[in-house]
C-alpha positions as CSV (number, residue, x, y, z in Angstrom):
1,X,-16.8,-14.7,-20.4
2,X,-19.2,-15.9,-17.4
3,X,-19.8,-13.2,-14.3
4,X,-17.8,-13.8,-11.5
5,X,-20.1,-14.2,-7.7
6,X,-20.5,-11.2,-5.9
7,X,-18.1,-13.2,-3.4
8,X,-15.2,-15.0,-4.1
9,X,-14.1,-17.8,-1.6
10,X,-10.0,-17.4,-0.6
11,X,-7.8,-19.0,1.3
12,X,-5.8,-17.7,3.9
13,X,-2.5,-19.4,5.6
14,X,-3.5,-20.9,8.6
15,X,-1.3,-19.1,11.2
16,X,-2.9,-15.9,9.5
17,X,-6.2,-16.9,11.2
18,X,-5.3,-17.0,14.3
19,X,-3.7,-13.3,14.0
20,X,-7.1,-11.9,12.1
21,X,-8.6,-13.7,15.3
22,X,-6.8,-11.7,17.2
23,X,-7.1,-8.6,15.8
24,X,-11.1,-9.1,15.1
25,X,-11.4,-9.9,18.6
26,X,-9.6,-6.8,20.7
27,X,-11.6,-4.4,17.5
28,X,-14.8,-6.1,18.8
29,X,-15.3,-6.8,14.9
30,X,-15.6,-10.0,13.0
31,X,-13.0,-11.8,10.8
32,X,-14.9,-10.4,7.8
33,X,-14.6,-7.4,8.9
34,X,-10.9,-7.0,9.5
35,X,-10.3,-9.2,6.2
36,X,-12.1,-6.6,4.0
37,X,-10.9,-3.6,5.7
38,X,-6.9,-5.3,5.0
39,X,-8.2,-5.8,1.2
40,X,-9.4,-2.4,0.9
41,X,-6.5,-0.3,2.8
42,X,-3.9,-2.6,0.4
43,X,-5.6,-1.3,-2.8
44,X,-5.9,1.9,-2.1
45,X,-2.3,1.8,-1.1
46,X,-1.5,0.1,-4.4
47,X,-3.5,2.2,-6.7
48,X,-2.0,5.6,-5.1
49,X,1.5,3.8,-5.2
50,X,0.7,2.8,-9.1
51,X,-0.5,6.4,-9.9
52,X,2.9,8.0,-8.2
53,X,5.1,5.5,-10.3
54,X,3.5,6.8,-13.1
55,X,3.7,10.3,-12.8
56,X,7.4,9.5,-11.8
57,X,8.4,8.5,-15.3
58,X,6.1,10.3,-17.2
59,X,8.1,13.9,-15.4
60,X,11.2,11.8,-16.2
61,X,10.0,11.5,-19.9
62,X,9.7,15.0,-19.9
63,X,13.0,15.4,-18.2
64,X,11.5,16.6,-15.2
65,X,14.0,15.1,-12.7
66,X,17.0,16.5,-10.5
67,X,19.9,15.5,-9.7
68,X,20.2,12.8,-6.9
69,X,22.5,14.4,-4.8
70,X,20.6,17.5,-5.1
71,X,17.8,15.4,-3.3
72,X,19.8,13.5,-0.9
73,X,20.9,17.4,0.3
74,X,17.4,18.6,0.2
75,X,16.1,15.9,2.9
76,X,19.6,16.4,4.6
77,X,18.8,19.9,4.9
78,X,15.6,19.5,6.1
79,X,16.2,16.7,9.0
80,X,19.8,18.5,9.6
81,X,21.6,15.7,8.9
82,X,25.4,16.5,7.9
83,X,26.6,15.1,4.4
């Protein structure tokens, strides 16, 4: 399989632009910068998200799980919210 570039050319929506623009501008940054910073805060997001789902059902596997309503009281409880 041929390497990929070191940097891959992508298209973003037009009206996108204008907000990265934006955004580059009041951060006294460039457009490259705010673009990368986006792609890297959305996979680090994504891999911590992935690696939760994961443990998730491997605990359920296990049958490490309780009850829903036990939950839904446990966060009532905390916020004293009434059920």
């Amino acid at each position: 399989m041929p390497q990929r570039a070191p940097s891959e050319p992508i298209t973003i929506r037009t009206s996108k632009v204008a907000e990265i623009d934006a955004l580059a501008s009041a951060m006294d940054r460039s457009r490259n910068y705010v673009v990368n910073q986006a792609i890297e805060q959305y996979l680090e997001v994504n891999a911590w998200q992935m690696e939760r789902i994961a443990a998730g059902v491997d605990a359920a596997r296990d049958g490490k799980v309780l009850p829903a309503e036990e939950v839904f009281a446990g966060i009532a409880a905390k916020h004293g919210w009434t059920r």
